[in-house]
N, C-alpha and C positions, 0 to 999 in steps of 0.2 A: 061528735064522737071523740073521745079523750084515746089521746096515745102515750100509750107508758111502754118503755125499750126494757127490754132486761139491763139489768145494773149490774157493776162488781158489787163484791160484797162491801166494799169500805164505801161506795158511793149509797147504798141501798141501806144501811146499816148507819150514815149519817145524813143519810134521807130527813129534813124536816117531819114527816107527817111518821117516820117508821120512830125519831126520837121521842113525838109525842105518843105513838102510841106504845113503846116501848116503858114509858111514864105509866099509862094506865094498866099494862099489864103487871109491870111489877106491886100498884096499889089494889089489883084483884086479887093476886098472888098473896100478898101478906093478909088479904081478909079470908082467907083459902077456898078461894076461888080458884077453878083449872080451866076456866074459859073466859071471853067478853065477846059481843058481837059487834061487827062494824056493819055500819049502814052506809058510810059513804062513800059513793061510785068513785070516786079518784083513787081511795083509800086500797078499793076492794079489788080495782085494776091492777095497782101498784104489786099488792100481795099477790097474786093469781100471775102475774108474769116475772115474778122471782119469788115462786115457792120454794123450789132449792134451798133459799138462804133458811128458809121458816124449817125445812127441813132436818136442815143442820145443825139449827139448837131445839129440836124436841118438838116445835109447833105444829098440828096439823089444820087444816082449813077444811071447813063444809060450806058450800052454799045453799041456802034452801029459803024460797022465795026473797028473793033479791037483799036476804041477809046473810051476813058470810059470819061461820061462828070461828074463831081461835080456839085452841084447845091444846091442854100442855100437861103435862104429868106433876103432882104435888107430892115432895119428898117431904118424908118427915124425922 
């Protein structure tokens, strides 16, 4: 069983796996893209016990069969 604690936000936000995925969503984003889905369990842990943070700049999370989708608003 993987255990992930809730984080502050400067620990959670210089997270390894949250700066890489923060990568991928900025290169969805420019292809204008408002979503990516992760598949990986540490990944999906991490987000699901500091949604707060995802909260607070605009992301929301669904899960639906063991894929967790991101999802964020495109200004233009």
């Amino acid at each position: 069983m993987i255990k992930i604690k809730k984080l502050s936000r400067d620990e959670f936000f210089g997270h390894p796996d949250i700066l890489k995925l923060i990568n991928k969503i900025n290169k969805k984003a420019i292809s204008e893209f408002s979503y990516i889905h992760i598949k990986e369990k540490k990944l999906i842990k991490l987000l699901k016990n500091n949604e707060d943070w995802l909260d607070f700049v605009g992301i929301t999370l669904s899960l639906k069969n063991k894929i967790l989708c991101l999802k964020w608003s495109r200004f233009n």
